[in-house]
C-alpha positions as CSV (number, residue, x, y, z in Angstrom):
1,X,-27.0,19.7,2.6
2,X,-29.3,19.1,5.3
3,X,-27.6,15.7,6.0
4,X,-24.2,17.1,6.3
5,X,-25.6,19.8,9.0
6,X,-28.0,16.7,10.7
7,X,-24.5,14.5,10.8
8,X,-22.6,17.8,12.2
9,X,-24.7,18.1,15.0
10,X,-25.1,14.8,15.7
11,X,-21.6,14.2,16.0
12,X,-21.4,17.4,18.2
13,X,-23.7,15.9,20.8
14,X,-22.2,12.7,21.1
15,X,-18.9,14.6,21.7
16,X,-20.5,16.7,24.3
17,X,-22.5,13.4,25.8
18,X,-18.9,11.8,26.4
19,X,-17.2,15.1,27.3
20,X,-19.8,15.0,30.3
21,X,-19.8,11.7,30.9
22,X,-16.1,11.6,31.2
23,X,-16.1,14.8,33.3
24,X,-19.0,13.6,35.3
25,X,-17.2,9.7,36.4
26,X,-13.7,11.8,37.0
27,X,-15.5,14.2,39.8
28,X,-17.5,11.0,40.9
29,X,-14.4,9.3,41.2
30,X,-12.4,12.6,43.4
31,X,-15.5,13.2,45.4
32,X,-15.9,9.8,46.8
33,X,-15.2,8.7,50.3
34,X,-11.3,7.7,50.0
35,X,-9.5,5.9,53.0
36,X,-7.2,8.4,55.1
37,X,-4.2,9.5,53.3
38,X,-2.8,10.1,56.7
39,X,-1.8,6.5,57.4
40,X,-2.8,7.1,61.2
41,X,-1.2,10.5,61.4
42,X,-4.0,12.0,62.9
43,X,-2.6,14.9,64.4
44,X,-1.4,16.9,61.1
45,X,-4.0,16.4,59.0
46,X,-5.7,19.3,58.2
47,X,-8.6,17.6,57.6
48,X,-9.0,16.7,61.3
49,X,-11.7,19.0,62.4
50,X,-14.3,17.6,59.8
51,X,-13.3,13.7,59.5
52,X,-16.0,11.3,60.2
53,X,-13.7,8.3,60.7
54,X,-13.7,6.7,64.0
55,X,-9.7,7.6,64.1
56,X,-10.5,10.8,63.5
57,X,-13.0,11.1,66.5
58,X,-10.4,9.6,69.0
59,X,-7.7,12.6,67.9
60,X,-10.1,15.3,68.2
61,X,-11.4,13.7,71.9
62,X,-7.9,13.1,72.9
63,X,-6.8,16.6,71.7
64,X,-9.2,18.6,73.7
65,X,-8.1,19.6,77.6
66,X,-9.0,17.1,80.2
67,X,-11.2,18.5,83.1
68,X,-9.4,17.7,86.7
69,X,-11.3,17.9,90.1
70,X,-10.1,21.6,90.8
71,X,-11.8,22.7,87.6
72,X,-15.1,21.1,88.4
73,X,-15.0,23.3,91.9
């Protein structure tokens, strides 16, 4: 009797080690850094505000208001 209980248990724990393990590479695999989906759109990502990507930078610097010379006075 003890077998069949050592066998369930067993079995339960390999289910649960490849449940996590499964669970664990599909997150891995969603979290990681994936190439902009945007294909250059820049502007209408929503996104833009918190990408790192040197395409990204350019938008959010050309988005922002450009000083002139009557400003600086």
């Amino acid at each position: 009797m003890s077998s069949d209980r050592r066998t369930f248990f067993r079995s339960l724990a390999r289910g649960a080690a490849a449940l996590l393990l499964g669970g664990g590479t599909a997150w891995l695999a969603t979290k990681g850094d994936a190439p902009c989906w945007t294909g250059g759109a820049c502007r209408g990502c929503p996104k833009l505000d918190d990408c790192e990507l040197p395409e990204g930078k350019l938008a959010r610097a050309q988005r922002l208001p450009r000083r002139t010379r009557e400003d600086a006075s």
